[in-house]
PQR file of N, CA, C, O and H, with PARSE charges and radii, in Angstrom:
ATOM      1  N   UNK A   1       4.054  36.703-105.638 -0.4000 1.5000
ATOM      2  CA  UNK A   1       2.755  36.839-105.026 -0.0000 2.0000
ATOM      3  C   UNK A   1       2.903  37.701-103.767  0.5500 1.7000
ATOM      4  O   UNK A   1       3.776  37.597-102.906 -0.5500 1.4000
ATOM      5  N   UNK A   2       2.020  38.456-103.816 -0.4000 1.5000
ATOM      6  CA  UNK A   2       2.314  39.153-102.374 -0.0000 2.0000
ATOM      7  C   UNK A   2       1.339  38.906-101.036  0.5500 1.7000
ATOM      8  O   UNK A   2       0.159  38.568-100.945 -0.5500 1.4000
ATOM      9  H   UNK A   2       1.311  38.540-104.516  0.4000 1.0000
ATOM     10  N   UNK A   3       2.182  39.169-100.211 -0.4000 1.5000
ATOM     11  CA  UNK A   3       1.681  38.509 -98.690 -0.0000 2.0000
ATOM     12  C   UNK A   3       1.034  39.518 -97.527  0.5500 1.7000
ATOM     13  O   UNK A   3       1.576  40.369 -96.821 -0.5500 1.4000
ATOM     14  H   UNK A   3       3.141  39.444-100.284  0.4000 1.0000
ATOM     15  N   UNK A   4       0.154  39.233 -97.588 -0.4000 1.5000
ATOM     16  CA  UNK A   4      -0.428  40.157 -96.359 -0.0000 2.0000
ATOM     17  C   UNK A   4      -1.025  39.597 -95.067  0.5500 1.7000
ATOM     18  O   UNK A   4      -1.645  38.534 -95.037 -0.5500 1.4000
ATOM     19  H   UNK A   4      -0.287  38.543 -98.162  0.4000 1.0000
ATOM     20  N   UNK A   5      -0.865  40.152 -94.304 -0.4000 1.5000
ATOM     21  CA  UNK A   5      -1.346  39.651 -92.566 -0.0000 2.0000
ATOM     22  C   UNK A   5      -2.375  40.503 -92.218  0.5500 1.7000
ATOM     23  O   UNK A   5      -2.017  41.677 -92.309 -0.5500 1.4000
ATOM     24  H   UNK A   5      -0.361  41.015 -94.328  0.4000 1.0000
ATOM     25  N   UNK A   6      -3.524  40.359 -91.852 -0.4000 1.5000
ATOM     26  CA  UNK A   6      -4.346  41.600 -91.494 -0.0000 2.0000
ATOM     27  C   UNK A   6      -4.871  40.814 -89.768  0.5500 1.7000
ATOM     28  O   UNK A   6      -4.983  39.611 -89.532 -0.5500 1.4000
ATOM     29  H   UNK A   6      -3.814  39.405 -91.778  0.4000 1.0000
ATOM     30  N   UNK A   7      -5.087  41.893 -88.875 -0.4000 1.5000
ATOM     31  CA  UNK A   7      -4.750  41.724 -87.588 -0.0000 2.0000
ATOM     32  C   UNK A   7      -5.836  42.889 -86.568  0.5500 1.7000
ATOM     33  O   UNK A   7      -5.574  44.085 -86.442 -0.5500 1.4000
ATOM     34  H   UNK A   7      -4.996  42.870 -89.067  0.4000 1.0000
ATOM     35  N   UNK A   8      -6.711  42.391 -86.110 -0.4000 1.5000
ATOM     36  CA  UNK A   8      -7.496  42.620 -85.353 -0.0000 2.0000
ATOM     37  C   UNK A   8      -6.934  44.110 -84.006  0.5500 1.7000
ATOM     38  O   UNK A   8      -5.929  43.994 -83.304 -0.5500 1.4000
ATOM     39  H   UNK A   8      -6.925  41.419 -86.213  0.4000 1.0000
ATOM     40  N   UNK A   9      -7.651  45.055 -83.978 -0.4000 1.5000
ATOM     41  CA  UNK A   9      -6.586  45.843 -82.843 -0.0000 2.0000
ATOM     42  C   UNK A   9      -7.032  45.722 -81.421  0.5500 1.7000
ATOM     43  O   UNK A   9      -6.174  45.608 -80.547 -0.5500 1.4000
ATOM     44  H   UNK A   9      -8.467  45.149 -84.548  0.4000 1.0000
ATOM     45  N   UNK A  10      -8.544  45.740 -81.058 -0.4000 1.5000
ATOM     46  CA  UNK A  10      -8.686  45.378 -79.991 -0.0000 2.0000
ATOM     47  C   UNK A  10      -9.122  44.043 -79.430  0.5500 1.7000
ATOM     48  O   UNK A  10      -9.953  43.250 -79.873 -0.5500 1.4000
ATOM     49  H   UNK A  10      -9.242  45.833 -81.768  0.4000 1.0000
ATOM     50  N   UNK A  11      -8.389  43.987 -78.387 -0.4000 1.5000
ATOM     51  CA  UNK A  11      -8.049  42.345 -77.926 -0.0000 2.0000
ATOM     52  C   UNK A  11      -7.344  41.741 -78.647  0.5500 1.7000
ATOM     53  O   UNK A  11      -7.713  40.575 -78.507 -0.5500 1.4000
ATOM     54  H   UNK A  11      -7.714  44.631 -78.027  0.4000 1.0000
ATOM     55  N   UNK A  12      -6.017  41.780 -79.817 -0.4000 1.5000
ATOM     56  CA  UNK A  12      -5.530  41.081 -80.126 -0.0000 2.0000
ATOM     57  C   UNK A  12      -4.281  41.851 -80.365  0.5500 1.7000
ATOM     58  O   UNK A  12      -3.259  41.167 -80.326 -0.5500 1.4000
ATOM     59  H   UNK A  12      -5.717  42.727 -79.930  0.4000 1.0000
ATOM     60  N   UNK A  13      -4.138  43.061 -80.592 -0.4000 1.5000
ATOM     61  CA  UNK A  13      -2.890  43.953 -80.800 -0.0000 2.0000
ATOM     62  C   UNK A  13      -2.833  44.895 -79.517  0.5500 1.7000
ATOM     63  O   UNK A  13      -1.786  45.374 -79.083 -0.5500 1.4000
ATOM     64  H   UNK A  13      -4.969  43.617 -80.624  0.4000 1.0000
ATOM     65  N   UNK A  14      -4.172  45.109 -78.934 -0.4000 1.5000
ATOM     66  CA  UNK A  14      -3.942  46.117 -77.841 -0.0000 2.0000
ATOM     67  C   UNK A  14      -4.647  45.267 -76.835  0.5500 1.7000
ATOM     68  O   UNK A  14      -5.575  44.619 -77.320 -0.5500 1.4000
ATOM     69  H   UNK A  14      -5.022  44.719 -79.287  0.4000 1.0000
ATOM     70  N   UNK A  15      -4.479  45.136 -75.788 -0.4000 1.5000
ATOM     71  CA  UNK A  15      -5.622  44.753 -74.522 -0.0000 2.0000
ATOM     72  C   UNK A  15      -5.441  46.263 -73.468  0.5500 1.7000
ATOM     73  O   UNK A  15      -4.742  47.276 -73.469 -0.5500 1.4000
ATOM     74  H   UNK A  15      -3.726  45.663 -75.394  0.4000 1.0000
ATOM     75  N   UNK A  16      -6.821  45.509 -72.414 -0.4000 1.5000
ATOM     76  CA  UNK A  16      -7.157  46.460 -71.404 -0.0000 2.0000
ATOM     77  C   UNK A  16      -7.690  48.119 -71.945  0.5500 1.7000
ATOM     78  O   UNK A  16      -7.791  49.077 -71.179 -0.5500 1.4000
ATOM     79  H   UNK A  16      -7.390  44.686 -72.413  0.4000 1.0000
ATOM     80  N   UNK A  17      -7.881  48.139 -72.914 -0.4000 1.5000
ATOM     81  CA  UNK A  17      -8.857  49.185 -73.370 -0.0000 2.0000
ATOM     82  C   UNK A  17      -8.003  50.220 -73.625  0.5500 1.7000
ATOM     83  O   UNK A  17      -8.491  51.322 -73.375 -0.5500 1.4000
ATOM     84  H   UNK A  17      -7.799  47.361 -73.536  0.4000 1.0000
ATOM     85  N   UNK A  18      -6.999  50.221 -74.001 -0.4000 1.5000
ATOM     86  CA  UNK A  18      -5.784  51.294 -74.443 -0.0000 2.0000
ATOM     87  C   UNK A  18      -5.309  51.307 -75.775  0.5500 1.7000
ATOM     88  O   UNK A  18      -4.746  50.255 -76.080 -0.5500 1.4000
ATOM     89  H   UNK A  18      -6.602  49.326 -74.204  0.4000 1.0000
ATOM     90  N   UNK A  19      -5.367  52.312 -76.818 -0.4000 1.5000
ATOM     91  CA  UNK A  19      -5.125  52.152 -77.977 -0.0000 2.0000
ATOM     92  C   UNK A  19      -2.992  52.002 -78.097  0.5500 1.7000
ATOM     93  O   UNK A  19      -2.385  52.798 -78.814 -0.5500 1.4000
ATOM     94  H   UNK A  19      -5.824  53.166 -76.570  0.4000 1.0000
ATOM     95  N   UNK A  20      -2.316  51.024 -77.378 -0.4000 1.5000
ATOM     96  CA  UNK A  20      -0.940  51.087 -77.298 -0.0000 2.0000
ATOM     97  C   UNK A  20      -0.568  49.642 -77.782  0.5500 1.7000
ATOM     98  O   UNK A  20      -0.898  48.557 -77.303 -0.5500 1.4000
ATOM     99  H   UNK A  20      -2.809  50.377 -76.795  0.4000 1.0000
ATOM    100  N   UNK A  21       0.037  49.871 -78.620 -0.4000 1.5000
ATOM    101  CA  UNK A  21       0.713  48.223 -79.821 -0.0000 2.0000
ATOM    102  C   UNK A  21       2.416  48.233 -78.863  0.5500 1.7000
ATOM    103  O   UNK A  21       3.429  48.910 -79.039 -0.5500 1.4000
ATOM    104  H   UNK A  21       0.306  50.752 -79.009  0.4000 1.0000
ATOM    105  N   UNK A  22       2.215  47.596 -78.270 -0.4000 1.5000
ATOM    106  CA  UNK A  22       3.592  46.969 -77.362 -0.0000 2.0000
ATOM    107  C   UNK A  22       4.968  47.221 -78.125  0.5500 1.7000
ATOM    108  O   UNK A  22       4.603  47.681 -79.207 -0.5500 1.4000
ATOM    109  H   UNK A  22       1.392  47.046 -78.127  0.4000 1.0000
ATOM    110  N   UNK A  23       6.245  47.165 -78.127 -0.4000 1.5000
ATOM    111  CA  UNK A  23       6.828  46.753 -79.089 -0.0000 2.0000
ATOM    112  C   UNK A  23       7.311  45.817 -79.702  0.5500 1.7000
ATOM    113  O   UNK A  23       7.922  45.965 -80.760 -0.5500 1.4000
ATOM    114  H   UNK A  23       6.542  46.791 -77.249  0.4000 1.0000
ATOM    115  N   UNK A  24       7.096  44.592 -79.080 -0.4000 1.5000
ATOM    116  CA  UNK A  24       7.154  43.325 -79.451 -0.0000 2.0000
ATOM    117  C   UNK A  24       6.281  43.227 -80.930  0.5500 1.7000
ATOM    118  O   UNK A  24       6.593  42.835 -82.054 -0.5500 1.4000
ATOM    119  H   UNK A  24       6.599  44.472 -78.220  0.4000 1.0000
ATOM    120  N   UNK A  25       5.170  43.724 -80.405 -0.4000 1.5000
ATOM    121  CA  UNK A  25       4.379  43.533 -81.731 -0.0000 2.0000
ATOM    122  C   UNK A  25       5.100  44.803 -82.765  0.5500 1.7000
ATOM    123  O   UNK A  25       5.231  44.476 -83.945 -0.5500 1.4000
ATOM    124  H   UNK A  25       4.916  44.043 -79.492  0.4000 1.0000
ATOM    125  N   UNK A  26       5.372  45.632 -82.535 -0.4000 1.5000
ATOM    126  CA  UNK A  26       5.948  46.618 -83.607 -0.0000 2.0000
ATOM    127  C   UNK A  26       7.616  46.003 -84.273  0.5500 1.7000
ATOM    128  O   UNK A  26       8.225  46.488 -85.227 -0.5500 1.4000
ATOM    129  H   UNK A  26       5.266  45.898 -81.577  0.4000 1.0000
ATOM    130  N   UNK A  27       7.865  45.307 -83.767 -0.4000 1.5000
ATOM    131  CA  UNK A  27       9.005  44.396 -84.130 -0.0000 2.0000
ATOM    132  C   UNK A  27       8.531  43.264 -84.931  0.5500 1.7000
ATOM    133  O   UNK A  27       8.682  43.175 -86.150 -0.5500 1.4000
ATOM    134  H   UNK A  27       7.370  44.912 -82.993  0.4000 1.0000
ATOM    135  N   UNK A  28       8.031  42.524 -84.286 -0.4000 1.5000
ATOM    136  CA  UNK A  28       7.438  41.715 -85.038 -0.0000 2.0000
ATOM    137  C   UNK A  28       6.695  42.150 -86.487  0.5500 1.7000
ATOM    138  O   UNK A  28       6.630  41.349 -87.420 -0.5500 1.4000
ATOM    139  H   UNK A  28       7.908  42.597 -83.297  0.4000 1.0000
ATOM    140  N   UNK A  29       6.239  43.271 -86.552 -0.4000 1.5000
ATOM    141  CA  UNK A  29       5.629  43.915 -87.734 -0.0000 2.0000
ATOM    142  C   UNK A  29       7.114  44.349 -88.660  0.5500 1.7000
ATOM    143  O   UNK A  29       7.395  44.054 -89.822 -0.5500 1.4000
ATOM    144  H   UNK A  29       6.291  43.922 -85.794  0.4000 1.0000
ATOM    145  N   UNK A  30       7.564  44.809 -88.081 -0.4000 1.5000
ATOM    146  CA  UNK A  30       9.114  45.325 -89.100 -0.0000 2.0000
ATOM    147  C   UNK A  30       9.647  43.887 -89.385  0.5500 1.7000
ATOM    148  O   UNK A  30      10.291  43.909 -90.434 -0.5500 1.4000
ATOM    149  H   UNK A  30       7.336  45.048 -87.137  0.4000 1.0000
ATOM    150  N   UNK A  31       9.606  42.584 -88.798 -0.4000 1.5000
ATOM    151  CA  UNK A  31      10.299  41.586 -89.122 -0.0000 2.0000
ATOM    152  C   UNK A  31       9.023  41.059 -90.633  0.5500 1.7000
ATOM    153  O   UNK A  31       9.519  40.801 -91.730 -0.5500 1.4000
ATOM    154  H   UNK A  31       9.083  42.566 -87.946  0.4000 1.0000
ATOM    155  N   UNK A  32       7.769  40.992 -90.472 -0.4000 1.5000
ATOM    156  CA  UNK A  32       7.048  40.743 -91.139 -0.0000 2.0000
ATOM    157  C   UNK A  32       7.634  41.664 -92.799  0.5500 1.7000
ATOM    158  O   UNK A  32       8.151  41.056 -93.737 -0.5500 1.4000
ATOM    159  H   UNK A  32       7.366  41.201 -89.581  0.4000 1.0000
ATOM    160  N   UNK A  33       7.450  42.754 -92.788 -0.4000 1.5000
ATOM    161  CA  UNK A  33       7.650  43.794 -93.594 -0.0000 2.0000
ATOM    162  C   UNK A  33       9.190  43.297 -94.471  0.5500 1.7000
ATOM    163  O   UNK A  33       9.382  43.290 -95.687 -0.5500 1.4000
ATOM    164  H   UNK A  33       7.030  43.247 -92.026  0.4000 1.0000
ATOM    165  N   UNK A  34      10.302  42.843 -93.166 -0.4000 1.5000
ATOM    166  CA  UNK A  34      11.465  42.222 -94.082 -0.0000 2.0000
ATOM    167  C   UNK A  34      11.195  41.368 -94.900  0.5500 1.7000
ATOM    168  O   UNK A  34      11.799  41.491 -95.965 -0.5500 1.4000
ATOM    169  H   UNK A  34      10.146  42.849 -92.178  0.4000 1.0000
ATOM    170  N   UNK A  35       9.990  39.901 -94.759 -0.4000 1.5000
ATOM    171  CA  UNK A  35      10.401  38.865 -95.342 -0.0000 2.0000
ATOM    172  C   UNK A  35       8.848  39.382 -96.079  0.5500 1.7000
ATOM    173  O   UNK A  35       7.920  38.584 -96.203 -0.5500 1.4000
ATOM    174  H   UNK A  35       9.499  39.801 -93.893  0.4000 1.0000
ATOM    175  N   UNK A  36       8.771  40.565 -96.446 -0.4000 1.5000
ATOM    176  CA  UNK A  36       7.846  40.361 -97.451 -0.0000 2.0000
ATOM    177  C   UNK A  36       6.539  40.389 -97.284  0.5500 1.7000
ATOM    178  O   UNK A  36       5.768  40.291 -98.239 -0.5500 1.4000
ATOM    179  H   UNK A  36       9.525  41.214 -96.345  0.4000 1.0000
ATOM    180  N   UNK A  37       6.294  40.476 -96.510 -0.4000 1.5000
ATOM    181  CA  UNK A  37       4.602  40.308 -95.740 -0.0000 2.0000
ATOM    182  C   UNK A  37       4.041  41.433 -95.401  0.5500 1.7000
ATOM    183  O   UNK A  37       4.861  42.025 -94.700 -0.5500 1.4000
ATOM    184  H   UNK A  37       6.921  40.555 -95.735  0.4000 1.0000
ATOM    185  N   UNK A  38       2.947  42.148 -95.531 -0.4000 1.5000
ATOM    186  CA  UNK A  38       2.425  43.228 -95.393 -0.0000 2.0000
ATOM    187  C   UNK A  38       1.415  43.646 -94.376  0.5500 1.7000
ATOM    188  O   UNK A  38       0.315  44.123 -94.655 -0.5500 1.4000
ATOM    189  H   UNK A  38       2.281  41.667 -96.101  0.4000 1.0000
ATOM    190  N   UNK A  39       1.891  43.423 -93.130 -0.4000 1.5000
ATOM    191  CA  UNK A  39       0.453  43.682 -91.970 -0.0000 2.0000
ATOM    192  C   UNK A  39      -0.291  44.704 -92.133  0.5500 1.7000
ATOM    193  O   UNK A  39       0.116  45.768 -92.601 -0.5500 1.4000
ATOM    194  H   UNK A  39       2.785  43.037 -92.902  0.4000 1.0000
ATOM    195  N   UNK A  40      -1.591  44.455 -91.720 -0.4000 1.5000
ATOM    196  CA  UNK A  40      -2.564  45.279 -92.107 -0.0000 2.0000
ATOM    197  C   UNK A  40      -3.554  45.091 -90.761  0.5500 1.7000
ATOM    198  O   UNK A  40      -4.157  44.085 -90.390 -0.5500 1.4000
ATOM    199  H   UNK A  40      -1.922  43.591 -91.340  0.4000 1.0000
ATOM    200  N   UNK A  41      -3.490  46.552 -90.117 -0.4000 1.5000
ATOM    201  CA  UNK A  41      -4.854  46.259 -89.047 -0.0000 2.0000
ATOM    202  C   UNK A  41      -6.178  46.754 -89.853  0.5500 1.7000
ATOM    203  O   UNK A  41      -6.537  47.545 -90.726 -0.5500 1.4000
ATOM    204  H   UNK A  41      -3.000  47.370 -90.419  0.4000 1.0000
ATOM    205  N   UNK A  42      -6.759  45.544 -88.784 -0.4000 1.5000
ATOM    206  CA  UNK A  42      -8.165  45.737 -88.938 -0.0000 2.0000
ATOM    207  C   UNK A  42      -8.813  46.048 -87.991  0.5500 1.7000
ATOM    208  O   UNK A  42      -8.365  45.637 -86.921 -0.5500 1.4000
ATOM    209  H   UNK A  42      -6.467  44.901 -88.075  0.4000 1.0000
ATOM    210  N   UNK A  43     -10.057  46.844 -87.936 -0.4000 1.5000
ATOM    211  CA  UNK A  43     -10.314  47.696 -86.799 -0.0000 2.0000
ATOM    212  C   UNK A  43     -11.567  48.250 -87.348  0.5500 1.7000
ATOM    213  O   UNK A  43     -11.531  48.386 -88.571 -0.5500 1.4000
ATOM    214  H   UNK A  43     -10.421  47.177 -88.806  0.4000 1.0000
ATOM    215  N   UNK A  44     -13.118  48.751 -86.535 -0.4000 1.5000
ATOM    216  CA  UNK A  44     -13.777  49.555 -86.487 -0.0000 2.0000
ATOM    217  C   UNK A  44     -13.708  50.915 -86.362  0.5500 1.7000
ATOM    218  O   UNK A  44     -14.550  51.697 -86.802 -0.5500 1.4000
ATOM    219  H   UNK A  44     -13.147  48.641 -85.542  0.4000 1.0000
ATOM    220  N   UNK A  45     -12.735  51.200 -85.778 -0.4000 1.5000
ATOM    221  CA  UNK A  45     -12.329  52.545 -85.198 -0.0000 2.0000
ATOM    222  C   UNK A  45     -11.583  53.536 -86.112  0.5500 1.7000
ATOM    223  O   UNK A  45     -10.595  53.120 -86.718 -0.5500 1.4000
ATOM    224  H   UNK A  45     -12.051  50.565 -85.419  0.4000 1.0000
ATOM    225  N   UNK A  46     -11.898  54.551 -86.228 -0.4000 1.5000
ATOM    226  CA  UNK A  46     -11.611  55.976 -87.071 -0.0000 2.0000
ATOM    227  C   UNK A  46     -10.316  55.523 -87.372  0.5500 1.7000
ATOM    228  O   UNK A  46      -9.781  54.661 -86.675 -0.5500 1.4000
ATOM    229  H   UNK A  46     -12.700  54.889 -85.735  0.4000 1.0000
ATOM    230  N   UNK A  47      -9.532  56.236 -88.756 -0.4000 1.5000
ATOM    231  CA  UNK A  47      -8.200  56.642 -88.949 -0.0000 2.0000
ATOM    232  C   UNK A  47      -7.878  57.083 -88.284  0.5500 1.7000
ATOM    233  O   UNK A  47      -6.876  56.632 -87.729 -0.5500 1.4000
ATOM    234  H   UNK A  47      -9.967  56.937 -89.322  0.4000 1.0000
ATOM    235  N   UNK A  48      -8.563  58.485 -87.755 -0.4000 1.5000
ATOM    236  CA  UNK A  48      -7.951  59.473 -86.856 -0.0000 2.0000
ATOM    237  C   UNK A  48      -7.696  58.749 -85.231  0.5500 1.7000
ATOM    238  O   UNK A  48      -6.804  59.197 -84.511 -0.5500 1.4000
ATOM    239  H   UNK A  48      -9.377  58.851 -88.206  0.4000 1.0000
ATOM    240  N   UNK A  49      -8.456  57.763 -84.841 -0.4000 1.5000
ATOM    241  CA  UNK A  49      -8.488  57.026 -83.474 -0.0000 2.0000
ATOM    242  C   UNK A  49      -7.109  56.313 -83.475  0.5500 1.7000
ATOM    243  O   UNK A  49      -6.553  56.368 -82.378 -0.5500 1.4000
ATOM    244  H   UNK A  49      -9.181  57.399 -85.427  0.4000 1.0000
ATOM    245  N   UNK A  50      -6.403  55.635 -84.479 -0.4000 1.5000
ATOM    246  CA  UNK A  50      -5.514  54.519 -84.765 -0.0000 2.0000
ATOM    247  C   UNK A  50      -4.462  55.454 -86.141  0.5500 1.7000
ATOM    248  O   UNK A  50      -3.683  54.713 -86.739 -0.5500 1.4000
ATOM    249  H   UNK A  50      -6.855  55.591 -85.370  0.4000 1.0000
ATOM    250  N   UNK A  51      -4.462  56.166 -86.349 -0.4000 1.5000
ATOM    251  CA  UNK A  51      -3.033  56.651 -87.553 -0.0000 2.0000
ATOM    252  C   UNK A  51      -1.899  56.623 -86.389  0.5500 1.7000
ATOM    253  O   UNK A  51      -0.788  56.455 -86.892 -0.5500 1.4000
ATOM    254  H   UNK A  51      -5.095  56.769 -85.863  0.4000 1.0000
ATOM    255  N   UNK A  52      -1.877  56.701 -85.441 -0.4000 1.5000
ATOM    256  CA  UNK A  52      -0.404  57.507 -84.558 -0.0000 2.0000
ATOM    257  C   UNK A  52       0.096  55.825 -83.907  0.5500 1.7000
ATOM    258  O   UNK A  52       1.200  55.602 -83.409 -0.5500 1.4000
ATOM    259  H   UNK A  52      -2.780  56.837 -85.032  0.4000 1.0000
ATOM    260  N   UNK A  53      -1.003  54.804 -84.068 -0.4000 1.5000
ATOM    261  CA  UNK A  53      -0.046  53.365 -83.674 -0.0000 2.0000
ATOM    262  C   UNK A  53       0.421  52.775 -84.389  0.5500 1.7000
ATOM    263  O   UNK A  53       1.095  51.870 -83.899 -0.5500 1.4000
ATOM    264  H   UNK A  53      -1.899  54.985 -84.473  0.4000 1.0000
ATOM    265  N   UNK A  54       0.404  52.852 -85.986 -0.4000 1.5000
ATOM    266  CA  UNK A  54       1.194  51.683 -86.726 -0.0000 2.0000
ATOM    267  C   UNK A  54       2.239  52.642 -87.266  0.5500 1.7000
ATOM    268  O   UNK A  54       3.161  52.221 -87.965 -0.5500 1.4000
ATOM    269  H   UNK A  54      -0.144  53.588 -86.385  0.4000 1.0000
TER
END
């Protein structure tokens, strides 16, 4: 079965009004990705606004 995480970007992946994913959370996403799990943001905002953070 496959596993997916889908994850909110503002106020929950980015704060203070900056499109920047910490690296904690980008670690945490590569640890997800090892055991199988597939994060997925979710977001209002353009491809083009958000392609260059995940």
């Amino acid at each position: 079965m496959r596993k997916i995480a889908f994850f909110d970007l503002d106020g929950t992946l980015c704060s203070g009004g900056d499109l920047h994913v910490s690296l904690e959370i980008k670690q945490a996403f590569q640890s997800m990705r090892e055991n199988e799990i597939e994060p997925v943001i979710a977001t209002g905002r353009s491809f083009y606004e958000v392609h260059s953070i995940y």
